[in-house]
Every structure is written in C-alpha cells, then in structure tokens.
N, C-alpha and C positions, 0 to 999 in steps of 0.2 A: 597734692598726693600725700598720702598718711603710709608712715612706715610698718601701720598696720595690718593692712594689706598688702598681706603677700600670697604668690609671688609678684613682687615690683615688676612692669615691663619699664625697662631702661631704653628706649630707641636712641638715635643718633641725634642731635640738632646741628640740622642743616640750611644755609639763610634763613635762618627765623624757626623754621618749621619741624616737627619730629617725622622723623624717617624709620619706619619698621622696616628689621631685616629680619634676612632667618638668625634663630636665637640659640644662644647655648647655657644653660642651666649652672646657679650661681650658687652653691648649697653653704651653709654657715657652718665655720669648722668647728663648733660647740655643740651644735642638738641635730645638725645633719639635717637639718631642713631645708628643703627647696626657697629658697630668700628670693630669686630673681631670677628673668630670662631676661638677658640682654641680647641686643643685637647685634652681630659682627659685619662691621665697616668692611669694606669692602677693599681696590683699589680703584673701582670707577667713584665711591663715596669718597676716597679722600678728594680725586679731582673736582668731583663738585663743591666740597667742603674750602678746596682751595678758591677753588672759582667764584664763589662768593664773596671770601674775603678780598680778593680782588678788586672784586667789582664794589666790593662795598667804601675797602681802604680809602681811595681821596677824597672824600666826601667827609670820613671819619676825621684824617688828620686835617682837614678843613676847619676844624672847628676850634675854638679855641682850647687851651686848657681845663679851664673852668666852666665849659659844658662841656667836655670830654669827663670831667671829674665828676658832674653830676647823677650821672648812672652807675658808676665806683659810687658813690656814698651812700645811694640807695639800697644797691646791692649788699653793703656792707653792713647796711641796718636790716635786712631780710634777713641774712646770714646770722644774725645775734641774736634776731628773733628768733629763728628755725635752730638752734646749737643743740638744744635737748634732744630735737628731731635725727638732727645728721649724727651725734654720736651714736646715737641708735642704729641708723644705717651702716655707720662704721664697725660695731658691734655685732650684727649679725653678719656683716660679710666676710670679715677677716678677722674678728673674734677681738678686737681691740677690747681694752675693758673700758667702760663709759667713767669710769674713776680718773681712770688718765687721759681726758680728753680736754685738753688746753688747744685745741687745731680750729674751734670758732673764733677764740679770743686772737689766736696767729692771725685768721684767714680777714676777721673784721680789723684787725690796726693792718695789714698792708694795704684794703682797698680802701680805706679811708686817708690813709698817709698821701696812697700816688693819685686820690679826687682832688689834692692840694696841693702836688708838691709839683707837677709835670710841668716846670717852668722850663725847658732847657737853655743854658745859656752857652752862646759860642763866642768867638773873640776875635778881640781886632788890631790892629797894628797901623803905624804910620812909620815905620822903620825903612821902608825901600821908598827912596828917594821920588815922586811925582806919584805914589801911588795910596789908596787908603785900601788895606787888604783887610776882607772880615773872613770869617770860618762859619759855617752852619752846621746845625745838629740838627740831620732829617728822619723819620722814621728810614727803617729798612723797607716796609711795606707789608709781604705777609711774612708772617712770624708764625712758627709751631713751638710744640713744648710735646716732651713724654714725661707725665707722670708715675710715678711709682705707687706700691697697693701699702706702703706700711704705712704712710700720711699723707692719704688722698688731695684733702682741702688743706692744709699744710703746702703742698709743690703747685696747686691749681692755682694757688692768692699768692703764694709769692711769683709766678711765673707767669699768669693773665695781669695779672694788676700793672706793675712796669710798662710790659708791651704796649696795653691798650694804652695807657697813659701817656707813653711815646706817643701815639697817632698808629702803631701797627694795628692791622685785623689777624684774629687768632684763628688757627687747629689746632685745640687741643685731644690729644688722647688720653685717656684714662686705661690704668692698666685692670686685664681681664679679671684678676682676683678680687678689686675692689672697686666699683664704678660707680655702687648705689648713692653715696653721699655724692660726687658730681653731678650727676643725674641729677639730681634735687636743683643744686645750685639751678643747673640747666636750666631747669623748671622756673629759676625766676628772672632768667636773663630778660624776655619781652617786658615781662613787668616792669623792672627795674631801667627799662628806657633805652636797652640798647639796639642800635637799627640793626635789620636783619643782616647777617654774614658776618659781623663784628667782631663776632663770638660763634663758634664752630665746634660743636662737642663731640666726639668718635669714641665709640668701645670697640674692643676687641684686642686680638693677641697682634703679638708683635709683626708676625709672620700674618697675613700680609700689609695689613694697615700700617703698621708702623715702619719696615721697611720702604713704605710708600713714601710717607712722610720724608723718612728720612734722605731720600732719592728722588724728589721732588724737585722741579725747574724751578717752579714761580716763588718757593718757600725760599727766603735771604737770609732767616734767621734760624735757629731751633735751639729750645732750651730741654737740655734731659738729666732726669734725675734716677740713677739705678746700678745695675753692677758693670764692672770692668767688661766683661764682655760685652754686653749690646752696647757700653759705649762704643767699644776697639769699633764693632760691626758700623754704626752709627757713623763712626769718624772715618771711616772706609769707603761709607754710602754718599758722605757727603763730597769727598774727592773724588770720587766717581761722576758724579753730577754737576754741581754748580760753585763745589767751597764755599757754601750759606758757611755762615757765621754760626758756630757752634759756642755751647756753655754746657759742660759737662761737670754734675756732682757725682762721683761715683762712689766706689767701697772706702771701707778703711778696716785697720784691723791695729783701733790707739791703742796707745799707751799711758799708762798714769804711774809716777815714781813717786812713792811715800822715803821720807830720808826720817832718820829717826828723832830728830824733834818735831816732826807733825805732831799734829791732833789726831792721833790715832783713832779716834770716838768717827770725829768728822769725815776724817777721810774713807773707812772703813763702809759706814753708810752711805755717803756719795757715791764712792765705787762700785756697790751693791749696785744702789741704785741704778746706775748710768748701765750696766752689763744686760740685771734682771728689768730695767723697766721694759715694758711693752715685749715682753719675750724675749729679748736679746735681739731684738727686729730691729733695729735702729745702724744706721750706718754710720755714727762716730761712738756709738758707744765704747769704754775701754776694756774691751777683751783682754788685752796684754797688763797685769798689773806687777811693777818690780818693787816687791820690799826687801830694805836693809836688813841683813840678817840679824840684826840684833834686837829689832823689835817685827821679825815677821812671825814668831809664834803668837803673840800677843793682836796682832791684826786680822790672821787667818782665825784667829776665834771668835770676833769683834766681826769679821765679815761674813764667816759662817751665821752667827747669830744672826743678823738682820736677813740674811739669804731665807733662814727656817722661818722667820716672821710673816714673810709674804705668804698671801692667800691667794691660791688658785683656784679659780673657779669660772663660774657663768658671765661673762663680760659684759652680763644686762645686769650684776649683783652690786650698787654700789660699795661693797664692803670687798669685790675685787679687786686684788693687784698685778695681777698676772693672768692673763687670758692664754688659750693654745695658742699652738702654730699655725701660722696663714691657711695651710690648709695641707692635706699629708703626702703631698711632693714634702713640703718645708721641712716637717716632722720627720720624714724619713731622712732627709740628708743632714740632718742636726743631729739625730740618732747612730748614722753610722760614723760619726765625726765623734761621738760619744764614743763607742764602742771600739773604734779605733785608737783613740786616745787611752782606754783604759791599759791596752795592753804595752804600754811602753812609759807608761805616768804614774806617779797614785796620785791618785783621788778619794778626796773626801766630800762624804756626802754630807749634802744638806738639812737630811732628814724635813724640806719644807712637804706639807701634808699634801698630797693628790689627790683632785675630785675623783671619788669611787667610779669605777667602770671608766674611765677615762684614757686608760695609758696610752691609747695609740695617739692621743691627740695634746696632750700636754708631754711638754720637755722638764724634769725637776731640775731646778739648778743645779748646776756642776763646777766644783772646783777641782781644779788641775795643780800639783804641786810639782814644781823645778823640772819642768818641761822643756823638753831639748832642744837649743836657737835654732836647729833644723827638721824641725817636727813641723807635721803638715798643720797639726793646731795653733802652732807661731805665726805661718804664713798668711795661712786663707783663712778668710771671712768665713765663723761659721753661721752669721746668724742666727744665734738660739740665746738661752740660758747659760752659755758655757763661758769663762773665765780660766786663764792661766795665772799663776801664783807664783815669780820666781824673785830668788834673793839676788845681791850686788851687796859689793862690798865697798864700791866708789864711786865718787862722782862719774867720773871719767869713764866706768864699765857701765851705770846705769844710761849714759848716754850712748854710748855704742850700741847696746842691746834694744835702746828702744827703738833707736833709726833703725835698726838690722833687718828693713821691711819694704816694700814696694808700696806701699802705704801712707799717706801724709794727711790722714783729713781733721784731728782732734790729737791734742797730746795733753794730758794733766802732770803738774807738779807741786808736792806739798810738802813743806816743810816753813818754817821761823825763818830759815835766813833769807834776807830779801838778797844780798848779793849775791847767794846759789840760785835761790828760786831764777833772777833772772838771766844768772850764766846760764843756767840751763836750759832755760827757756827761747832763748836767745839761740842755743843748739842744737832745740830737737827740730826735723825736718817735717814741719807739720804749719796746715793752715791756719789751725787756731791750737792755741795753747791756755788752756785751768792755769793760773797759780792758786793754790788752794780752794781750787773747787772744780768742778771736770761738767765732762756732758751730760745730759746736754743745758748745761748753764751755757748760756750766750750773751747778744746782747743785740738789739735791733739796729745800730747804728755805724757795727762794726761788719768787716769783709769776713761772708759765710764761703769755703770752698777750702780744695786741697792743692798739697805737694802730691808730686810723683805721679803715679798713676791714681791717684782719688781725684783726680780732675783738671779742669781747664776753666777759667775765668770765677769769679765770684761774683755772690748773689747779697743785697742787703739793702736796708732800706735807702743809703745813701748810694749805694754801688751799682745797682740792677739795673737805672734808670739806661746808665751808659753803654747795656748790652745790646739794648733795643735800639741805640738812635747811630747812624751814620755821620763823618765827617767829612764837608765839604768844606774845600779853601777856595776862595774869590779873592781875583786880584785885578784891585780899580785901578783904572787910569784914571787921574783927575787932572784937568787941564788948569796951570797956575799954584796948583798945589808944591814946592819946594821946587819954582820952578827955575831954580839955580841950576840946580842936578837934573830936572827930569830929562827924560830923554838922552842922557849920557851912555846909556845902557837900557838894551832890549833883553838882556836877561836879568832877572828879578832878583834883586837881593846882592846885586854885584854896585 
C-alpha cells in the first residue's frame, strides 16, 4: 500500500485475512482532505477477532521463544524500512508533524528487544520438607490492547510485542481518529511470519467495538492506553464480566518545579518542549509549571521565547514543530479551556506565528500566570498547547501544590542541589519523576505508568513481559526427598 493513494481503505484483519465493513470517512485535520475510509468492527467482528486468537493461541505458545521472536524481528525490520512511510500516515491523520516522529525507532527497539528477550523464568524451592515445589509463568491466552490516536505505533509495539512474546494471541484496537499507520503495520503481519489469528487488528469507535473488547469472556488480559474516563468505563466492563487482568496508562496533568539555582536556559526549553510538543497531545507532558518567585520573571521570558520559536504549520513540512489538533472535537475543547481561563488568569501571549487561514484548527501556545489551585485549568487535562505559570516560595509549598491533583503519571524537578532534587523527588506522588530534565525524557529500561488515577500496572521493556504471563505454583511430592520430615504434615509449608 503507498500512502499515496488516498483515500486509504483501512479494513479489519481478521485470522489472517482483511475483512470490509461499512466505512466512516477519515479527513486530515490540516488540508481537510478525505485520507481514509475505514471500517467499523463490529461486535459479531470482535467475537470472530476473538475466536481466532483462540484458536490460534496454543499452537502459538507451542513454540519456543526464539521462533516466537522470529516474526517480532522481521516485523521490526519492515517497520524501519516503512518509518518514512507511517509518519506519513500519521501526519495526514491526526496532523502529527513528521519532524517529531521518533514512533518507528520506539516501535522497532520493542519488537526486536521481546524477538530476544521472551525467556520467562519462574522458581523453585526445596523448603517444605519431602517436597521440590516449582512456579510457572503461563501466557494468560487471549490478550486485547486499546490504543490511543496521539501515538498510534508508539502503544501497538509496546503493547503487541510483550503479549505475543509471552505466547498470548492479540485484539488489538486502533482508535477511530488515527488507524492508518496500524493498518499498514497490519499490512505486513502475513509477511513478517505470523500464523493467522496471532495478531487481530479492529478499527472503529469505542462504542461498540471496544466496549466489546472490554466485556469480553474469552479476553484474560487487556492493556489500555487513554483518558480517565474510558479507563473508569473499561475498569467497570471488566468487573462486569470476567476481572481479565487489566494495565491501564491514563491522563495526567504533571508537574515540573524549577528552584532557583536551575539552569534556567535548560529548564525553560525542556518545559516548552514537554507542554508545546506534538500540540500539547501528550499525556505526561508538564502542563503545571511552579517557579520560585525570585527567578520566575526571568523563566517566563526564556519560556515565552522558545514558545514564539515554534513553527506551525503542514505536518508534511519538515521545518514543522507544531502540527493542529487531532481534529476539531480536540480544537474546540482546548479552545473553550482557553477562553475560560482567560477570564479569571492573565495570560501572556506567545506571539508564535499561525499558518494563515488556519485558526480553527491550530491552538497558539498559551501561557497562564498564578492560576488558582482550584481552577478547572489546575485539575483537568486540557490536552493542547496550554501551560500554567505559578510561583512558590518553599520547598515544602512547591511540594504540596504539585501533589494537589488526581494526577501521578510524570513529575519534573530542577534545580543544583541533589539533596532537594531528591527530597523532592522522593515526595512528589507521581510514576516517573525528571531531575533536571522532564517529559518526555524517559528511559527503556525503567517502570513507564502512574500514581493515582493516571493508572494501573506499568509498562517497559523489562516490566511489560510480567503483564502478559500468569503464575502457577506446583507442589511435588518426591518420594525420599528429606525423607526424615516428609510426611509429617499434609499441609504444605508446616
């Protein structure tokens, strides 16, 4: 498929094979162009999507690791070959700019990490007297995932790679804003070696596919990535039904604390960064920023400046930094979160330039100055360009203010002293925490996920494996083994 021709047909892949349904039109929030008709899953298509992997699962986890990893590595080299390609796709669907597209390089190191890594190891004892007791680590079997539209192949490779690498067979969904770069992938699942039903690809809206999913008997596992709500619903669906084993990344609304020996240069740009990249679409970016008041005039003009620097425009323009909003649902609730904020905040503008004829679809950066701890711009996630500015005067208040949230998924802190950096760091109620340097700097090897309501379990390349696989305890009877004791006791471990 060439991302030339448009519009894309996106169909379902089902056991192996693409499945046409009736379609709903996919336009690009940049030129309004018709990009794609995909087609919307059903809830008789998830049951077959399930019933594939079903039927395909034991045959899967049959196999060893390392031909279980041989279709992961293939795949992983398709993907790096095609990254030009899928930015593209991501770029016309949701206006991502192809500048900021680092989501091949993500999507190629996790299916090559878990074509090598799916060893799982479980363990064993000789502690209970006449007995040698081992533990297993099984798949669960079938496993779903809901991805989100801000980094499509981003949640599909960390969230397919694990499973399959466990021995599970997948459903995954793509969400309705952005399916074209999945699709593709889809497009080289036969090639890349894997048997039919392994791998299971769905579009459409939540309602009803994905409530499917998520109320689904045979599914044991589900990984989702998106906002507090269709988690809460998600996490309600699943009690409902079967208690599958849920891994929920949801919102956040961080925070980052400059003290006043930072690097003001460094932290100002980071911050920029982390809020304006990708539109403010990012769910750890740091919307909450607290400067010390003694060097927040000096920061606010250091941050303004790099704010005006960014270029917005055509997300097909290498020389883009800033693409629109997902599409103008997005745009209008980033807008009236603007507008609402103006009237009880100041704000200073950014004066960053707007593509001509544009305004309904680009957000300009916005900064918010000493915004009140019970303003709805504190609480909620607005997803956009927008940034809050407030001052502290202590340690101790810059910690309270930044907890002061339902929120835990990214905290940044920057400042020279390493003994504040890590009291604080040590204090703030968040999943991952910046010392001198914020989101989304990470790190592959470290636990991705939140406090509070931004979520439930963590994701990474050493962590995920654990989401996918079940534990079983076996306890042998060995006949002569410490056979002083054995038999002294039928209950185990007495």
């Amino acid at each position: 498929m060439s991302s030339d021709n448009l519009p894309i047909e996106a169909k379902l892949l089902i056991n192996g094979s693409f499945i046409p349904r009736d379609t709903f039109d996919l336009h690009s929030p940049y030129s309004g162009e018709l990009v794609g008709k995909i087609s919307e899953a059903t809830v008789e298509d998830v049951d077959a999507a399930v019933a594939a992997a079903k039927a395909a699962q034991p045959a899967w986890a049959a196999l060893s690791p390392q031909q279980r990893g041989k279709p992961l590595a293939k795949l992983a080299q398709m993907i790096e070959d095609a990254t030009p390609e899928l930015a593209r796709l991501d770029a016309l669907s949701l206006g991502r700019p192809i500048s900021t597209f680092f989501d091949g390089h993500y999507a190629v190191t996790h299916f090559r990490y878990f074509g090598e890594a799916a060893y799982p190891v479980g363990t064993s004892s000789l502690n209970t007297p006449g007995f040698m007791n081992v533990s297993l680590r099984q798949p669960y079997g079938v496993g779903a995932a809901i991805i989100p539209w801000n980094a499509p192949l981003v949640f599909l490779s960390k969230k397919l790679a694990p499973a399959l690498a466990a021995g599970n067979c997948m459903v995954l969904k793509t969400s309705e804003k952005a399916p074209l770069s999945s699709h593709r992938v889809a497009e080289m699942l036969n090639e890349a070696g894997f048997p039919p039903g392994v791998i299971n690809i769905l579009h459409g809206h939540g309602l009803p596919s994905g409530d499917a999913i998520a109320r689904h008997m045979d599914i044991r596992a589900l990984s989702f990535t998106g906002s507090v709500r269709t988690g809460r619903a998600i996490q309600k669906a699943a009690a409902d039904s079967n208690f599958k084993h849920l891994v929920l990344e949801l919102g956040g609304k961080s925070p980052a604390i400059v003290f006043p020996d930072a690097d003001l240069e460094r932290a100002a740009q980071e911050t920029q960064n982390s809020i304006m990249f990708h539109s403010g679409q990012t769910c750890m970016a740091n919307s909450r920023i607290y400067v010390h008041k003694d060097v927040a005039e000096d920061f606010v003009d250091k941050f303004v400046a790099f704010a005006k620097a960014r270029k917005l425009g055509d997300p097909l323009d290498e020389q883009t930094t800033s693409g629109p909003q997902a599409d103008k649902t997005q745009h209008e609730a980033v807008v009236r979160y603007v507008e609402e904020g103006k009237k009880a905040s100041k704000t200073i503008e950014s004066s960053t330039p707007m593509p001509a004829d544009k305004d309904d679809l680009f957000v300009q950066p916005t900064v918010f100055l000493q915004v009140p701890e019970n303003d709805k711009l504190e609480k909620e996630e607005v997803f956009g360009p927008v940034v809050i500015i407030n001052t502290f005067e202590s340690e101790e208040e810059a910690v309270k203010i930044a907890n002061d949230t339902e929120y835990g998924l990214y905290a940044a802190v920057y400042t020279q002293d390493i003994d504040r950096a890590l009291r604080v760091a040590k204090s703030l109620e968040s999943g991952m925490v910046g010392v001198n340097c914020t989101s989304p700097t990470g790190a592959w090897d470290m636990p991705f996920g939140g406090y509070k309501q931004s979520g439930l379990g963590r994701e990474s390349l050493l962590e995920s494996l654990e989401d996918w696989l079940e534990k079983k305890s076996l306890y042998i009877r060995v006949s002569g083994l410490n056979s002083a004791e054995a038999g002294s006791s039928t209950v185990l471990g007495r």
